[in-house]
C-alpha angles and dihedrals in degrees: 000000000000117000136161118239141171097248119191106216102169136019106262105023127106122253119283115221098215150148118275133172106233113201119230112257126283123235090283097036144101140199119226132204102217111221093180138350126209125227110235124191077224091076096057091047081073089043091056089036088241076132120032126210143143115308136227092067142181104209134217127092104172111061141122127200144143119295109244113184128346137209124260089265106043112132115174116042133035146193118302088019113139110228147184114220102224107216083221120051125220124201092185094222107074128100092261101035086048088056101050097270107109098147079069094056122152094234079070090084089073086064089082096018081075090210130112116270095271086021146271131068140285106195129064128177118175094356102308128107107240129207130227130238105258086352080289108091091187092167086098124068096239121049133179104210133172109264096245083074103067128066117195120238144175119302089222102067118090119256107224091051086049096053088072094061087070092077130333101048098042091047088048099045092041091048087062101036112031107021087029092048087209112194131184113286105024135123117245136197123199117180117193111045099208132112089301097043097042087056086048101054085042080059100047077050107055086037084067098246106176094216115020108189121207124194134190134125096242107099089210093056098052073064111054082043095062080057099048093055106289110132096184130017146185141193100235137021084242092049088054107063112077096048086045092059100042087046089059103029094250101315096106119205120341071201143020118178111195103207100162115152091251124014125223127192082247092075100065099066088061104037090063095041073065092059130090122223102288097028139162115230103189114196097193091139104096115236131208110278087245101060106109102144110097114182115196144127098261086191088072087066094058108025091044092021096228124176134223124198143180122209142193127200079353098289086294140152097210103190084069103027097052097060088046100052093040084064095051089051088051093050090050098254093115126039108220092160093059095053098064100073099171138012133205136175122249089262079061100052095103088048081046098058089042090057092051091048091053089053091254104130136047085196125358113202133194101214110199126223118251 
């Protein structure tokens, strides 16, 4: 079929709304009908080369929409089910998936082959054949995608809050409560008060933190984040010290979350100066493919035994974890609504991005016609 669809041909230029040919699906595949695609800072980390990965490209990794048609072997979902794209597959079956680690899942190599799961491509545009965004594109508003990277949900949620859960929402909220280990009564940090940061601070919530930091430069955003959970902020990590000390009597963060929009090996240095003995320092922020410099005082992770991590899709197993979440979202324990702070059609994803470089948007969102 002919679709539209936001296509990266070149590191550095903005995304092209064009025509593309999108193939029928193969024999584990489905077609979705897109109802709404986030804007994640991950997509123009492809755009600047910070990630590389096989160009041309259909972007969009975090939507939601209605299932459409389904291979011959297509199990699991059917036409007319509501679902949530997950930007890593899981085939359930793998060593990683089989241990409670399904964000890890094997499928996950495809993410950088470029090619299809089993193989090929399902987008063309002028002749070439074109890859997806975490084997997703859901800058267009149709994808064929491998079934182990859609989870069913209610038909009741709305489908363009839901579209966050694919990605921004259930990293956030995994980096506070799984790779954070958040328990009731810590202090948590979180730096970078975007899509990722704002579900983090909702998850250092939930998990019952007693004072839950957030810090970004953007006055309106210390704001919103005063509504999504923060009870205290400030505008640097520097900045944040002193009042972090005096707020826990001189034991720092059980927890700090670093979620800026691109992480530097400068970070590092103080986002541990932020944790207490015993710690927890959570990199869940993507950095260029180049950065390779880390600066910080290694003696902090033996003498105060602090501890630094890294983390993917927040440590979750999201077929689990989105319905989940998407419940508790139902039921008003996480704000979903607030987050999406503007929305733009396809035609507007290179205004969109612009936005979310100026510091204008939590969560930008295309929200596709019906």
């Amino acid at each position: 079929m002919k679709t539209k669809a936001a296509v990266l041909w070149e590191y550095g230029s903005d995304w092209s709304v064009e025509e593309v040919e999108l193939d029928d699906p193969g024999p584990h595949e489905v077609r979705v009908k897109l109802a709404a695609s986030g804007l994640c800072h991950s997509d123009d980390h492809v755009r600047t080369g910070d990630l590389q990965v096989r160009l041309p490209m259909v972007g969009g990794h975090e939507g939601a929409g209605v299932v459409e048609a389904v291979g011959s072997a297509v199990t699991t979902v059917k036409p007319g089910d509501h679902v949530v794209l997950m930007f890593v597959p899981a085939c359930g079956r793998c060593r990683w998936c089989a241990t409670g680690h399904s964000n890890l899942c094997d499928l996950g190599a495809y993410l950088m082959i470029g090619e299809e799961i089993g193989g090929g491509f399902r987008i063309h545009a002028r002749g070439q054949d074109v890859s997806t965004m975490c084997i997703l594109g859901t800058f267009s508003p149709y994808c064929v995608v491998h079934e182990t990277s859609v989870v069913k949900i209610d038909d009741d949620i709305p489908l363009d809050k839901a579209a966050l859960v694919g990605c921004g929402v259930t990293t956030g909220w995994g980096s506070a409560v799984y790779l954070g280990e958040t328990r009731p009564g810590d202090t948590v940090v979180v730096v970078g008060i975007g899509g990722i940061g704002a579900a983090a601070l909702q998850g250092a919530r939930h998990a019952g933190a007693k004072y839950i930091m957030a810090i970004d430069p953007v006055p309106w955003k210390r704001e919103m984040a005063l509504k999504l959970g923060a009870t205290h902020v400030a505008e640097s990590m520097e900045a944040a010290l002193e009042p972090l000390v005096e707020l826990t009597r001189g034991q720092l963060a059980d927890v700090a979350i670093l979620t800026v929009g691109v992480a530097r090996g400068a970070h590092i240095g103080p986002l541990m100066s932020l944790v207490a003995k015993n710690g927890r320092a959570v990199v869940t922020a993507v950095a260029p493919h180049y950065e390779e410099q880390v600066s910080l005082k290694l003696h902090d992770l033996t003498f105060f035994q602090k501890q630094l991590r890294g983390g993917l899709f927040g440590g979750a197993n999201p077929r689990a974890d989105i319905p989940k979440l998407l419940e508790l979202y139902r039921k008003g324990d996480i704000l979903l609504d607030e987050m999406i702070t503007r929305t733009y059609t396809l035609e507007e994803i290179n205004q969109g991005y612009a936005d979310m470089m100026e510091g204008k948007n939590i969560r930008g969102l295309i929200r596709f016609d019906d």
